[in-house]
C-alpha positions in Angstrom: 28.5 -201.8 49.2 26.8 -199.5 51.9 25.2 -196.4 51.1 26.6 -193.1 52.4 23.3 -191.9 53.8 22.9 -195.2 56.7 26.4 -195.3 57.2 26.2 -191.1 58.4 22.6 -192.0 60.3 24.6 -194.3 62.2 27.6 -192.7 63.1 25.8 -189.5 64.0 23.4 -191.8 66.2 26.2 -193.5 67.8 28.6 -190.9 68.3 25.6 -188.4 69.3 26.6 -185.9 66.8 23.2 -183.3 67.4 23.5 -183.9 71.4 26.8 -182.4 71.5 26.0 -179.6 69.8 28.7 -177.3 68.3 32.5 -178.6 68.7 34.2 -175.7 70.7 37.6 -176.3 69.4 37.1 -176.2 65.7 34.4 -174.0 65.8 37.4 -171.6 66.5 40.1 -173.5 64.8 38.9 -173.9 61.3 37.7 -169.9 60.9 41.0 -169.3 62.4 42.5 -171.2 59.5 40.6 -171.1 56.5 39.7 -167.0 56.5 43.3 -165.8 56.6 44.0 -167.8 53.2 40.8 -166.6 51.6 39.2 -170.2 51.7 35.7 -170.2 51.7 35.1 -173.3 54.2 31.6 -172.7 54.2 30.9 -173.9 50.7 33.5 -176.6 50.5 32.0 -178.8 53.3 28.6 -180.2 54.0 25.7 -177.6 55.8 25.6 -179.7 59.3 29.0 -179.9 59.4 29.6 -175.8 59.0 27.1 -175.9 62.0 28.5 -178.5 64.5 32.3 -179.1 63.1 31.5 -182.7 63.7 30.0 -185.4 61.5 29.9 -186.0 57.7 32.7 -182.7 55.8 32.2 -184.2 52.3 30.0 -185.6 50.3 30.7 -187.7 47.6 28.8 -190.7 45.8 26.0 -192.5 47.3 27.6 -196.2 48.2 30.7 -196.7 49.9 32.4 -200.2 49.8 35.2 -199.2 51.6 36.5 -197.4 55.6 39.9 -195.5 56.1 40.7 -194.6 58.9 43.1 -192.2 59.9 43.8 -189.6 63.3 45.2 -186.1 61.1 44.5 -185.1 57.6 48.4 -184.8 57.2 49.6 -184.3 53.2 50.9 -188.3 53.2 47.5 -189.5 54.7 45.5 -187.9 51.9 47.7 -188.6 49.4 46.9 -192.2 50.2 43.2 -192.1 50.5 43.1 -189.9 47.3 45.5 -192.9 45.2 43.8 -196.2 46.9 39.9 -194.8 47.5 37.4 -196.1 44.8 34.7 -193.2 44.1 32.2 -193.4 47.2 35.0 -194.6 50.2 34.9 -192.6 53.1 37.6 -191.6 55.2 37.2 -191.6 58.6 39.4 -189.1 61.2 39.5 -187.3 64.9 40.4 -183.9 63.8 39.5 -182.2 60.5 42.5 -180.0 60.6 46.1 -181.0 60.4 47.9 -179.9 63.9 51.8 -180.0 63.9 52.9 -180.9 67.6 56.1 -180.8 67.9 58.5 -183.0 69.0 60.3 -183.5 72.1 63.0 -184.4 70.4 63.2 -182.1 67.5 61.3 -179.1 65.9 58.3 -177.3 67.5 55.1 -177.6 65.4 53.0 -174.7 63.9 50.0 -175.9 65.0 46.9 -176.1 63.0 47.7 -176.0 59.8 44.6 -176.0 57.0 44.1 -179.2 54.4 46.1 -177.8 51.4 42.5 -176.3 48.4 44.1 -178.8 46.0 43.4 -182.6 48.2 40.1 -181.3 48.7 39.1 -180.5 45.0 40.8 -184.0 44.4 38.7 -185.5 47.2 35.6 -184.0 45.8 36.3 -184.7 41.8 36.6 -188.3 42.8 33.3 -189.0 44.9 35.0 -189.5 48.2 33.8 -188.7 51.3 35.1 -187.4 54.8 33.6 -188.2 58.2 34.9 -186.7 61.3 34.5 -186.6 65.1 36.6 -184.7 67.7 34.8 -184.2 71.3 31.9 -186.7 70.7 34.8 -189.8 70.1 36.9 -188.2 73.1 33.8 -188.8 75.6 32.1 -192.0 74.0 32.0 -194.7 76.7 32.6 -197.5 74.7 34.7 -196.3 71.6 36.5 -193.3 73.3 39.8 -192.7 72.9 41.1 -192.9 76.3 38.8 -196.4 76.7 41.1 -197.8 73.8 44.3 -197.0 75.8 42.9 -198.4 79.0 41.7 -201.5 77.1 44.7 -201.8 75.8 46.8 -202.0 79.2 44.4 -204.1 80.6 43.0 -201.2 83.1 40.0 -201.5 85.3 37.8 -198.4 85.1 37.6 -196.4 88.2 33.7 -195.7 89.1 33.2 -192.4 88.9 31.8 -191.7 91.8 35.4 -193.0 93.7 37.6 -189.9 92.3 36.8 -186.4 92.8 36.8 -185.4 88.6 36.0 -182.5 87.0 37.0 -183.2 83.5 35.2 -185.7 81.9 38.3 -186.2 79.3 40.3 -187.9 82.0 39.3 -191.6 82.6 41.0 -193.1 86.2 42.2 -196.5 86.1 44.1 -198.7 88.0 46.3 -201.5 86.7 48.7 -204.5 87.9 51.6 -203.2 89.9 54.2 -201.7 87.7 57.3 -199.2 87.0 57.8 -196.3 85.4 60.3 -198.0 83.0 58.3 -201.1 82.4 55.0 -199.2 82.0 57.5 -196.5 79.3 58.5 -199.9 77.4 55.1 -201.2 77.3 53.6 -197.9 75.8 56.6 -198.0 73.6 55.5 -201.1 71.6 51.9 -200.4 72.1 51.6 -197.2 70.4 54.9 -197.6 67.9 56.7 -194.9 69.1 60.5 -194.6 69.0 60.5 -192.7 72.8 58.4 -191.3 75.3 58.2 -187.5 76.3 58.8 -188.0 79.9 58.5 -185.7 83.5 58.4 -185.9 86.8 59.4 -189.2 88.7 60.5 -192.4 88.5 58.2 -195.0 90.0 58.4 -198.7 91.2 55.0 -199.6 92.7 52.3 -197.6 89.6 48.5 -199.1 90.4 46.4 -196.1 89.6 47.1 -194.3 86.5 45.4 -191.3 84.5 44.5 -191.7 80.8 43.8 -188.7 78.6 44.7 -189.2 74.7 45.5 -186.0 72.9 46.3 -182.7 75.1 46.8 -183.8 78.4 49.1 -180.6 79.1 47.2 -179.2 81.0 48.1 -178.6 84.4 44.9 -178.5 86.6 44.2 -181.8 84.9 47.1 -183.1 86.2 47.2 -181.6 89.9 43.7 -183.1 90.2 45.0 -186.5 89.0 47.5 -186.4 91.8 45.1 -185.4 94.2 43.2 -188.7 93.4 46.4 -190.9 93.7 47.5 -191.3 90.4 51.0 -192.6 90.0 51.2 -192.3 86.3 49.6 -189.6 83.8 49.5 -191.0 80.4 48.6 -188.9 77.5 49.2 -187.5 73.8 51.2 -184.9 74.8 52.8 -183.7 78.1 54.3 -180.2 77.0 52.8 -178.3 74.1 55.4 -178.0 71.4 54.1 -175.0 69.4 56.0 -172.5 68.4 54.1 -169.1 69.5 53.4 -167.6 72.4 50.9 -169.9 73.5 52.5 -173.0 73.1 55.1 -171.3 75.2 53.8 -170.2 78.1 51.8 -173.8 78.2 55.2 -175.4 78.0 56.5 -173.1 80.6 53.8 -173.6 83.0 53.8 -177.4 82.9 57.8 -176.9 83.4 57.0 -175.3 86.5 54.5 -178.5 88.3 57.0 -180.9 86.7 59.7 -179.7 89.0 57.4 -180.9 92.1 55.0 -183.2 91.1 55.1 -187.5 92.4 54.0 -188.9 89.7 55.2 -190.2 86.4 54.1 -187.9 83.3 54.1 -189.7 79.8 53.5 -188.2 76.2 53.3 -190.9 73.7 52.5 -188.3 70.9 49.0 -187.0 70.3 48.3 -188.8 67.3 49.9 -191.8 68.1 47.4 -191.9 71.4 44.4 -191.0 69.4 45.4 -193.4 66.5 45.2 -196.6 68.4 41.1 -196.7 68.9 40.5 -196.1 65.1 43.1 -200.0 64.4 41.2 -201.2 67.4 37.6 -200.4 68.5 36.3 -198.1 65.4 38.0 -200.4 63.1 35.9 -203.2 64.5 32.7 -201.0 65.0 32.7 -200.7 61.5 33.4 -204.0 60.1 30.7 -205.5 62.4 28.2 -202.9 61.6 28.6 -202.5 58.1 30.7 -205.6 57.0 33.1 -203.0 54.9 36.5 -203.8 54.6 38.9 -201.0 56.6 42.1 -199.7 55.7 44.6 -198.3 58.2 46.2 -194.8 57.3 49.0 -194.7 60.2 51.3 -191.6 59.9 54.8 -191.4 58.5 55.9 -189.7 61.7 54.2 -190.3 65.0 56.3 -186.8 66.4 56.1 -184.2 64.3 
């Protein structure tokens, strides 16, 4: 066992919770939730994390002897942590809201969607605790979730001084020569998906790719990757699939630069790409930090 308290100092320290300040997503995201529904977020998660939306949301018992891992709080994910967790395990996720995608190949998603009152008074009546990190796991160097992908297919890291970037949430990589179809195949098996969403053009000769897990629908993103060359934009999502206004104005606008665009645009589901560095590089950080055993919660439905 590990107790709670240098298992928090750590993260925090190594995922520079305080230097990041407060999360601008879910600093809008889980007001825009929680109020509506009457939920008072404010006493139902820890004090730092009401002021940063990052680091340790629950509390439970002091010594933890076991890591899950997970990308969404989705209803079948913390069913599973709730039914296998001993009192003190902590579960560890990206995003402390659940966010319905959509699928390419099916239904639109609402969007965020709040963790239903009930898993969190069951989380809480058992001692177990939840850990998460959105924008401060996006941009870490070494555990990031873009560096898992890129690790992953074997890319070499662009210096940063080589590309004209603004956004730091795009890492530039180049790889061994490749196809669209081969490099669609290849994501395929890497990331467990049954298909790709897919724009743009069909490529023989890809060398210099794009990696952004998550949202990577966004257009001025993706202009300034081909500016820099890129070949092939791989990311969580190419389109935003929710089902309002937003979502469709977003899907309409990267309609329009898909019609014209040269290089090869791949979705492989944003919690599929943001799943692979918790079974890969946070699994490991915290095995050889804290010599817990880990336990994988994958998602029934990578697309949803």
């Amino acid at each position: 066992m590990v107790n709670l308290a240098d298992i928090v100092s750590k993260l925090d320290t190594e995922l520079e919770i305080q230097t990041f300040g407060k999360d601008a997503s879910f600093s809008r995201f889980i007001p825009m939730v929680y109020e509506p529904i009457g939920f008072d977020w404010k006493a139902a998660f820890e004090k730092d994390f009401v002021e940063l939306f990052n680091g340790l949301m629950i509390k439970g018992a002091e010594n933890v002897e076991k890591i899950f891992l997970a990308v969404f709080p989705t209803d079948q994910v913390l069913e599973r942590f709730i039914e296998e967790a001993d009192s003190g395990d902590l579960l560890f996720m990206h995003h402390p809201l659940l966010m319905e995608c959509g699928d390419p190949r099916g239904d639109w998603g609402r969007g965020f969607v709040p963790i239903q009152e009930k898993y969190i008074e069951q989380m809480k009546a058992k001692n177990l605790s939840v850990y998460t990190c959105h924008i401060p796991l996006d941009c870490h160097k070494q555990l990031g979730t873009n560096v898992a992908i890129a690790k992953m297919l074997n890319a070499k890291l662009l210096d940063e001084e080589s590309v004209r970037a603004k956004s730091e949430y795009v890492l530039y990589c180049t790889i061994e020569k490749t196809s669209t179809d081969n490099l669609i195949a290849d994501l395929e098996t890497i990331f467990e998906i049954p298909y790709v969403d897919f724009e743009g053009k069909k490529k023989t000769d890809i060398e210099k790719i794009a990696v952004v897990a998550g949202c990577g629908d966004v257009v001025d993103w993706m202009k300034e990757a081909e500016e820099n060359g890129v070949q092939a934009y791989i990311t969580g999502e190419i389109h935003c699939h929710i089902d309002n206004d937003y979502g469709r104005q977003k899907y309409k606008r990267m309609m329009e630069y898909a019609l014209n665009t040269s290089m090869s645009l791949i979705g492989v589901s944003h919690s599929a790409s943001e799943y692979l560095v918790h079974k890969t590089l946070i699994k490991d950080w915290f095995e050889e930090n804290f010599n817990l055993k880990t336990v994988l919660l994958p998602q029934e439905k990578w697309w949803f």
